[in-house]
N, C-alpha and C positions, 0 to 999 in steps of 0.2 A: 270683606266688602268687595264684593264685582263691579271693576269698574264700567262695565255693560248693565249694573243694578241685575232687576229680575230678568233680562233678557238671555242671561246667561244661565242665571240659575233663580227658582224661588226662593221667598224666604224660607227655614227653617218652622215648622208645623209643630208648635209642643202643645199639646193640652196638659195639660197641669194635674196632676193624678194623685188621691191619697188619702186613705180612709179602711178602718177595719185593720186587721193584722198583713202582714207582706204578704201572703200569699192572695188573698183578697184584692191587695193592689197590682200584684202582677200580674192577677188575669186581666182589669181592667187596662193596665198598659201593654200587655198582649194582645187587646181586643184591638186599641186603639191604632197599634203600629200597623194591625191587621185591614184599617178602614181607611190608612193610606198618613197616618202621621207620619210626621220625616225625624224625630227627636224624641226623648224620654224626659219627663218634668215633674221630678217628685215631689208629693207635701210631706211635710211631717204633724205628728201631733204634738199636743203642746207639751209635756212630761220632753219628749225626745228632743223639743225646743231649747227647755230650761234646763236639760242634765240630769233628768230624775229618771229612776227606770219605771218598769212599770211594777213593781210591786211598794215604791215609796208613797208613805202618806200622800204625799203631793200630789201625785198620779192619782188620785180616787176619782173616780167620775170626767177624767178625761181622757182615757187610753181608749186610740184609734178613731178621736169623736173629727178632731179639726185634719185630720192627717194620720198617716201610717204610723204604726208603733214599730220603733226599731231601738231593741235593748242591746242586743249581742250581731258575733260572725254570723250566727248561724238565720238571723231573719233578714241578716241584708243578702246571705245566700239565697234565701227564699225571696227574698224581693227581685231580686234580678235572674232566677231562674231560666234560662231558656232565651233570657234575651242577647241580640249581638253585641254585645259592650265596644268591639275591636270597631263597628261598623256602624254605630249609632253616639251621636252626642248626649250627656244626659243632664239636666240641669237640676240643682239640690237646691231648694230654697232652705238653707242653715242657716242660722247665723253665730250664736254664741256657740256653739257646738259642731261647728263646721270642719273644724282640725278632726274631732274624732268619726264624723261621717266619712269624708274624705279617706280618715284613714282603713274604715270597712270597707271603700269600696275597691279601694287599691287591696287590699289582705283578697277580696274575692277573686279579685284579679287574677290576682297571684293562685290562687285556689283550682282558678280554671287555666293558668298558665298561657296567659292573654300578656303579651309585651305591654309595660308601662306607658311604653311609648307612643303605643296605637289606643289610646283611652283619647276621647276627646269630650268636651261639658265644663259645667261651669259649680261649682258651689257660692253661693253668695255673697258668705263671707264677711256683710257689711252689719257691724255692731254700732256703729257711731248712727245709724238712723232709727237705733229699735232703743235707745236713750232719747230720742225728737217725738219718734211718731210710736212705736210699738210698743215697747217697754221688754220685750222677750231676752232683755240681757240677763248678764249672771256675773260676771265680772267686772273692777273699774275701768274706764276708760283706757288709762294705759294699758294694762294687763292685756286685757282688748286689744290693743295696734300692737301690741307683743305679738300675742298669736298669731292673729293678720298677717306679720309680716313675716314672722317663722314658715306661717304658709304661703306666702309668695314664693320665699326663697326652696321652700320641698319643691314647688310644683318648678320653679325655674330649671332645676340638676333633674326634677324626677318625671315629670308627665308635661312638657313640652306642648303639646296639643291641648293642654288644660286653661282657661279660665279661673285666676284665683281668687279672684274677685268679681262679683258683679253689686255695682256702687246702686242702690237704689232710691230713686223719687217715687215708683210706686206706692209704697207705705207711706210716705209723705202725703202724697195727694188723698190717699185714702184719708188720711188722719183729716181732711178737712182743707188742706193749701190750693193755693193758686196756681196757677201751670208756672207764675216766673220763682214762684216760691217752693214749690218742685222742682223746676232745675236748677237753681241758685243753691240751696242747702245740699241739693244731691253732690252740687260741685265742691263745694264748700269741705262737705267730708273725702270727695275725690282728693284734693288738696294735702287734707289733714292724712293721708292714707299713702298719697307719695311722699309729703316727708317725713311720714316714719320708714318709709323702707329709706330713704334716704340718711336718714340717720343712723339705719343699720346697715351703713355701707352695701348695699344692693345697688347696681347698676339702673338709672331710673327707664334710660331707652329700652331694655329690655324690660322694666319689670311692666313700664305702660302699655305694652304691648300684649300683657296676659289682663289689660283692668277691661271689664265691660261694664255697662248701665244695665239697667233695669228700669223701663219711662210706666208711667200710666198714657192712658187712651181714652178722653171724657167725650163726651156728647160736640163740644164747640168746636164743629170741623174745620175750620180755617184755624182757628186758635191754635189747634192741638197741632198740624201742621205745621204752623210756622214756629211753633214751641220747639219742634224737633231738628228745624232748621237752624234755629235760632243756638239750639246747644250745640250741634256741630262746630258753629263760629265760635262760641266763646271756650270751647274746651280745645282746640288746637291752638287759638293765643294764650290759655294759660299754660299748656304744655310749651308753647315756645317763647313766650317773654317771662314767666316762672321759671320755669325748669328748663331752658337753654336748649329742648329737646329740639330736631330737627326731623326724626326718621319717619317717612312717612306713613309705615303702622303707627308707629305711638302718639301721629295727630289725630288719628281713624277715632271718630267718637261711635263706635259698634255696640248696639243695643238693641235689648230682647223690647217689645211692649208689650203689656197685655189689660185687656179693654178695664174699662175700670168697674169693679165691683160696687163699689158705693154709689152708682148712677142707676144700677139695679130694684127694681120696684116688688115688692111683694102685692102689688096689686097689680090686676092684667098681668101676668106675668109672660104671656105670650108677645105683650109688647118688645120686650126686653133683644128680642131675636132684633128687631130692628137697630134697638140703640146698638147693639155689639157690631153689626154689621156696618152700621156709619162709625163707631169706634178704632172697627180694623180697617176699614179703608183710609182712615183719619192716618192710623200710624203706616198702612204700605206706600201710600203718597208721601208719608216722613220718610221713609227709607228704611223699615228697621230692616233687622236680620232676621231675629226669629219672633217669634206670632202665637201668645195664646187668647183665643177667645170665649171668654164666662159662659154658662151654660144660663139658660133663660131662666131655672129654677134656686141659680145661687142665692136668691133675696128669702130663699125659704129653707135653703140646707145645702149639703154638698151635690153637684148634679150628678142625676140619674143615667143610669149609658147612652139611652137616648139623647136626653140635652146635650149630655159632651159630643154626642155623633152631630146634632142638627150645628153645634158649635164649630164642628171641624169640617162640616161639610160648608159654613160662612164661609174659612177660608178656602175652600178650594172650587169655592165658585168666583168668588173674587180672582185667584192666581189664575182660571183657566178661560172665565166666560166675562169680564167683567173690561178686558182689556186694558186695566190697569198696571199691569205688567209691561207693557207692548214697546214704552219707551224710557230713557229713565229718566227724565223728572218731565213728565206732562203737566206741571203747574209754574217750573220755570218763569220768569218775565212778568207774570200777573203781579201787576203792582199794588192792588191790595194786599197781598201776602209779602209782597217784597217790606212794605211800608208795617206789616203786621208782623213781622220777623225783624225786623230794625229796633221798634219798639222794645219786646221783648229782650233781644241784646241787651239794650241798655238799662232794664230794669234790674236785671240779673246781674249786671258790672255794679251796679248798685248797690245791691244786697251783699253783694261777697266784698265790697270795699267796707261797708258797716263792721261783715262777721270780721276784717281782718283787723277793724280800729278795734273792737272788740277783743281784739287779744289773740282772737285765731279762733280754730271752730270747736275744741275742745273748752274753753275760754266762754265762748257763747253760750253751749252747751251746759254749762255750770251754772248758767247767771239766767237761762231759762228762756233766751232770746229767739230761738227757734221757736220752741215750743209754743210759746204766748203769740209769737205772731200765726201762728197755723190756729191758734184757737180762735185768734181776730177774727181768722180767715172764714173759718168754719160756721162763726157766731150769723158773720154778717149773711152768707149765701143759704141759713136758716131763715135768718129774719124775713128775706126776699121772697120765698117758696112760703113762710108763713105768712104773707100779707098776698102772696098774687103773684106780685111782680116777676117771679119765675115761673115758669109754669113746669111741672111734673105732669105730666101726660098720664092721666089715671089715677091720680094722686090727689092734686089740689085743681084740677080740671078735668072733664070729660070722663067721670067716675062712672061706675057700676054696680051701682046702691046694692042692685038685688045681687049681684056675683056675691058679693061681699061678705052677704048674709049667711052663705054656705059654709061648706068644707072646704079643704086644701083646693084649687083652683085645676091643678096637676097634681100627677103624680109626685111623691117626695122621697127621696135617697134616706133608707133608716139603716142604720148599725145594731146589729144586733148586741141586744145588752147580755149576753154571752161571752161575750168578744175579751173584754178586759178578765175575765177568773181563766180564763184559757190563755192570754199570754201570761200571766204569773205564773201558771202550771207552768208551762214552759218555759221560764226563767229560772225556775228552782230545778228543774229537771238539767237544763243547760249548767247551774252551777254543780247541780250534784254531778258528773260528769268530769268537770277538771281537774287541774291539781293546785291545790289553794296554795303550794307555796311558790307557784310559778308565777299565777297571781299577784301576790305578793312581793312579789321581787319586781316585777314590769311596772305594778302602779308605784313602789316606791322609785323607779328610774326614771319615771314620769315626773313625781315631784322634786325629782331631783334636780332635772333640767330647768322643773318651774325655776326652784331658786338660784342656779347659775347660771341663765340667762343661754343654754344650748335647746338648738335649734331642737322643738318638742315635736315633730311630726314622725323623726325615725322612731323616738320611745312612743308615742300610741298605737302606733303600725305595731310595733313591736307586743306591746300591749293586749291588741285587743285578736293578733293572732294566739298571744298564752290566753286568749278566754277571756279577760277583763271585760266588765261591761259598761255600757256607757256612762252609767250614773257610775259607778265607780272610778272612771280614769275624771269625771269631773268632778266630784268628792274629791282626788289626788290635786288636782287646779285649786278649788277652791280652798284648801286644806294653807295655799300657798299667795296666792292670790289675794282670797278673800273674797263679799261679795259687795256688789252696787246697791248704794243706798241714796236717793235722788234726796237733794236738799229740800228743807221745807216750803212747799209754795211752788217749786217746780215740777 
């Protein structure tokens, strides 16, 4: 964070890239870095989400559909082909699987013999919100802040410039929340995430210092605004009447936004260019750091290069022509937002005094407290848009009967159904190639660490350079672990 904001520097430009096998997506984040992106921001698919390769049952009919397929070294070599790893930031939306990404991308590193030290990005890392809002976990909650913290402490000794976390209200808000119930839960797990490093004797001033957010970006511009303001305050008094912190990195509440997907209309979809644009200026008047904005056709599939181009050209008409840059905080004093930021504080000191009568956020999390209130959440701002009283622009007003009546409105992003018998080929090819008791030995010193509680990031590095694949070092976790199974009703 500059303390001149954008006048120093812009924010950080990621379009969010990910779909088809790695080579597929590294031309699209080659194209992209090519049309003036400042950042790398990978998806995954779901298989790669949950631990499965892509030749497991599991994987059937969803390899390369929501995100890139990455089994083994050699597709995350293919993924990052060509690009400057030493000289670009890159952000991994992981979560239950985030130790073994992490640890490909460090093994390429090392491949192309690029200092650990000069790697800078973020993987996400955050499990306690894919049990709220997602469900993409694999493991129980503990096991979960086990890894989490394992990986705090690799990136602490090993990649400095790394992000070990990025805590998210995004998937929250997606799931249906309020913007105080997006920051309040997001904090809630922030909480629960420094006192497990703190219980694993990890230093908390340094470890705060590698946590970032992850916010949403909705349509209500002052709202969202002063949402952003509103978490800066309450996350630097719980860093310092919680956690006794002082440093003034570890009170910096540093966070990515990116516009929100579920405000996205599959009707007019040309609308959509607007909402993202009041979206991102919602979050560069919040302050963020770094900035992705939705492609107009996300309500209909993954966007097409086009949509990510007219998406990335939003932001850099914003940073260049828009003068919103020009000072740093041009909304300063306006006592609407001061009074609409005060609010929001104290809704959120509210919620997080519940989750903590509660028991704590692991605690609430059990008992379904989260969850039930986002569904409240989600129930009631339906009810609204189906009676009127909200309006959707194209949707439940100002329609276009005959549009309707057609074909796709735009162009739409298709995967070819190819794509999945071709990375299997290539997975069996890649196993027939190593040496299975090398194998062998790595996943078993994987689960070795699971059950003695030693830090598991040097045995997956170690791992997945002898060839282990991912579904196999997470077959080794789960083998140890074991898996999440939500209680009834929750």
């Amino acid at each position: 964070m500059q303390p001149t904001l954008y006048r120093s520097r812009f924010w950080t430009m990621l379009q969010y890239a990910g779909f088809g096998d790695a080579a597929e997506t590294n031309r699209r984040l080659r194209y992209l870095l090519g049309q003036g992106q400042t950042g790398l921001s990978v998806a995954f698919d779901l298989p790669t989400q949950m631990g499965y390769d892509s030749d497991h049952a599991m994987a059937q009919g969803e390899v390369g559909r929501a995100g890139v397929s990455i089994d083994t070294i050699d597709d995350m070599q293919d993924l990052l082909a060509g690009l400057p790893l030493d000289r670009v930031s890159t952000s991994m939306t992981i979560n239950a699987t985030a130790a073994i990404l992490l640890a490909l991308y460090v093994a390429v590193a090392r491949r192309q013999s690029i200092p650990l030290g000069a790697l800078s990005g973020t993987v996400q890392n955050d499990v306690l919100k894919e049990y709220i809002a997602r469900g993409t976990y694999i493991f129980p909650p503990q096991a979960s802040l086990r890894i989490a913290t394992d990986l705090f402490a690799y990136c602490r000794n090993e990649l400095p410039r790394w992000n070990a976390i990025s805590i998210s209200g995004y998937h929250i808000r997606e799931a249906g929340s309020t913007a105080v119930q997006e920051i309040a839960f997001t904090f809630a797990n922030g909480i629960a995430y420094l006192e497990a490093a703190r219980a694993a004797a990890l230093p908390i001033e340094e470890i705060a210092g590698q946590v970032s957010f992850f916010f949403n970006a909705h349509n209500n511009f002052f709202e969202e605004i002063a949402k952003f303001r509103a978490a800066r305050r309450v996350w630097a008094r719980i860093m310092t009447r919680r956690f006794k912190v002082n440093d003034p990195r570890a009170l910096q509440m540093r966070f990515h936004a990116q516009t929100g997907g579920s405000t996205l209309t599959a009707q007019q979809p040309e609308n959509n260019v607007v909402r993202v644009a009041v979206q991102a200026l919602a979050a560069v008047l919040g302050g963020t750091q770094s900035l992705h904005t939705n492609g107009m056709d996300e309500a209909l599939g993954l966007p097409t290069e086009k949509a990510a181009t007219v998406a990335l050209r939003t932001q850099q008409i914003l940073a260049h022509e828009s003068g919103a840059a020009d000072t740093v905080d041009p909304l300063g004093g306006s006592y609407y937002l001061e009074t609409l930021t005060s609010a929001i504080e104290e809704r959120v000191w509210a919620y997080l005094q519940k989750i903590d009568d509660l028991g704590g956020t692991l605690r609430a999390i059990e008992t379904g407290f989260q969850q039930k209130e986002i569904q409240e959440a989600a129930f009631r701002y339906q009810r609204q848009v189906d009676a009127g009283a909200r309006v959707i622009v194209g949707v439940n007003r100002f329609k276009d009967e005959a549009a309707e009546q057609g074909g796709p409105p735009i162009p739409i992003q298709k995967i070819d159904p190819r794509l999945e018998e071709e990375q299997r080929a290539r997975l069996a090819a890649f196993k027939g190639r190593r040496d299975p008791r090398a194998v062998e030995t790595a996943l078993a010193a994987v689960g070795e660490a699971a059950r003695s509680g030693s830090n598991l990031l040097p045995l997956i590095v170690r791992a997945v350079e002898d060839r282990a694949t991912l579904g196999e070092i997470s077959d080794a976790l789960r083998g140890v672990f074991g898996l999440y199974r939500p209680a009834a009703g929750v």
